[in-house]
PLY file of the C-alpha trace (Angstrom):
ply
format ascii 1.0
element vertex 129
property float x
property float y
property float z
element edge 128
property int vertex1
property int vertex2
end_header
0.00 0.00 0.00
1.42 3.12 -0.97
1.19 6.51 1.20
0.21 9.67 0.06
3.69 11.11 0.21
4.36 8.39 -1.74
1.68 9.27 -4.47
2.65 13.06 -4.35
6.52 12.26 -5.32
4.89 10.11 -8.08
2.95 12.84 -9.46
5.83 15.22 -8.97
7.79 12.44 -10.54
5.58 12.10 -13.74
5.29 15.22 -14.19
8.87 16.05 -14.62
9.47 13.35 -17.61
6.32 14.57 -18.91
7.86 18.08 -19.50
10.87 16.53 -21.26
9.11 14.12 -23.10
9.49 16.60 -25.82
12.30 16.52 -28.67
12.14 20.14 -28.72
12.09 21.03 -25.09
15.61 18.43 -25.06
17.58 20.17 -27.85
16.41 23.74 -25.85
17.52 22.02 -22.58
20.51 20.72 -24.47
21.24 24.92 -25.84
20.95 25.91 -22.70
23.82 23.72 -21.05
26.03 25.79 -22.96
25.44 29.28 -21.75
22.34 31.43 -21.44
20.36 32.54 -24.46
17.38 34.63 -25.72
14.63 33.10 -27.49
15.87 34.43 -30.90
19.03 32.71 -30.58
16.76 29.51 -29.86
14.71 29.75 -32.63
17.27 30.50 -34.96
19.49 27.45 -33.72
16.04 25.11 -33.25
14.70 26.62 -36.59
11.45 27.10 -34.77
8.70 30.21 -34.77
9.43 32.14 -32.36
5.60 31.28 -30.49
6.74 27.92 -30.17
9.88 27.89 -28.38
8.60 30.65 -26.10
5.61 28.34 -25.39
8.35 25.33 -24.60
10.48 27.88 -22.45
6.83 28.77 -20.29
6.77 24.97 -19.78
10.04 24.53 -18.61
10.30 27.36 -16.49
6.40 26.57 -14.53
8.27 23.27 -14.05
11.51 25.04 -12.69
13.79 23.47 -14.76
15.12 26.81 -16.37
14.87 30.83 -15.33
14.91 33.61 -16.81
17.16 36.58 -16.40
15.46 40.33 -17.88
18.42 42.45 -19.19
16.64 45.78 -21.07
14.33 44.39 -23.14
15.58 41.30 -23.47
15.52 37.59 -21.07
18.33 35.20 -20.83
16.93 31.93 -20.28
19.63 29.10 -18.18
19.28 25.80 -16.57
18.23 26.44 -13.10
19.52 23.43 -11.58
22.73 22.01 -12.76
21.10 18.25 -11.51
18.97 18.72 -14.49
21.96 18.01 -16.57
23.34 14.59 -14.50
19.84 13.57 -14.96
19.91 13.48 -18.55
23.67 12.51 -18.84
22.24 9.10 -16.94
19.77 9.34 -19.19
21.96 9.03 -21.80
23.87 6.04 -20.40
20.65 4.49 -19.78
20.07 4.62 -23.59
23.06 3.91 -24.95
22.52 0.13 -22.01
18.95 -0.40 -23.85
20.64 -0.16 -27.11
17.37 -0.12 -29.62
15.19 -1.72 -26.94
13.50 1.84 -26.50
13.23 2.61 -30.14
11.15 -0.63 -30.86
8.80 0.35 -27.47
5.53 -0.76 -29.13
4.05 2.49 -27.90
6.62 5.49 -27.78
9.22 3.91 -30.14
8.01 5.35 -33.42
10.61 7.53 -35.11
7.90 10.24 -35.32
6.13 10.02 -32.34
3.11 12.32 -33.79
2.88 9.20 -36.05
-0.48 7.40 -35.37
-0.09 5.04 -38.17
-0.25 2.48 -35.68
-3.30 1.01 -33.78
-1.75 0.93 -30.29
0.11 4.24 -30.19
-1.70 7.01 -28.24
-3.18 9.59 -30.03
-2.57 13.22 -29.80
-4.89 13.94 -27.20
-3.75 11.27 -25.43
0.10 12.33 -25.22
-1.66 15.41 -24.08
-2.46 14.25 -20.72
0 1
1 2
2 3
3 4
4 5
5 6
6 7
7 8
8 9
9 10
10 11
11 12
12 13
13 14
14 15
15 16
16 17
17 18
18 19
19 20
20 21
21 22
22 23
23 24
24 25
25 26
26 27
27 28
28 29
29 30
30 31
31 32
32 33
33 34
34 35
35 36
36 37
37 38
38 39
39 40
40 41
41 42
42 43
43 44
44 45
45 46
46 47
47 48
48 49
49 50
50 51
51 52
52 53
53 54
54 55
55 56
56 57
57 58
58 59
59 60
60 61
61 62
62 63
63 64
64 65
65 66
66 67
67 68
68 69
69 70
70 71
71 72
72 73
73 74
74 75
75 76
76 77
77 78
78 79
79 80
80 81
81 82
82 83
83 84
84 85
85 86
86 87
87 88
88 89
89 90
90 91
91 92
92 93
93 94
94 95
95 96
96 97
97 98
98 99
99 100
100 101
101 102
102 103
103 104
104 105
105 106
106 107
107 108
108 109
109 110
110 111
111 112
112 113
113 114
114 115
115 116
116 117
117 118
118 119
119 120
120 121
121 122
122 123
123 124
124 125
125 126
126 127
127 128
């Protein structure tokens, strides 16, 4: 039986790989290690519109895993935690143990994972949640 501390760090828990369970929320994560940046620098490395990587920096900020810094006109977004880094450097080491095992995931493994060409992959809604 599991306690409701226990249930709250699950949430918590979810909801943190659910905010970088996005390719383009990684590579921004993955700018960002370098040095701080503005959103045009972003979407001009991401090749983005501008409304979308500012929408992907509101999500990683409300989860705290990036701030901003206002200079003028301008914000600098950074990593806020330098953990968030060792996290995905595991991360990476987990992958590179699973080899392909997590590409062929019946589910997420799609190349494209918009792609609903199969019967069992969540839809968009559904990746929504």
């Amino acid at each position: 039986m599991t306690t409701t501390h226990a249930d709250a760090g699950l949430r918590r828990g979810a909801a943190l790989f659910h905010g970088l369970a996005d390719r383009n929320r990684l590579s921004i994560i993955r700018h960002l290690a370098d040095e701080e940046r503005r959103v045009v620098d972003l979407t001009q490395a991401l090749g983005l519109a501008q409304g979308t990587v500012s929408g992907h920096l509101a999500c990683l900020r409300d989860c705290g895993l990036i701030v901003g810094r206002p200079e003028g006109r301008q914000m600098f977004y950074s990593i806020a935690h330098p953990e968030l880094m060792d996290l995905l450097g595991a991360a990476e080491q987990l992958l590179a143990l699973t080899g392909e095992s997590v590409d062929l995931c019946p589910i997420y493994g799609p190349a494209d994972p918009l792609s609903e060409s199969r019967p069992d992959a969540p839809t968009t809604k559904e990746r929504a949640l």
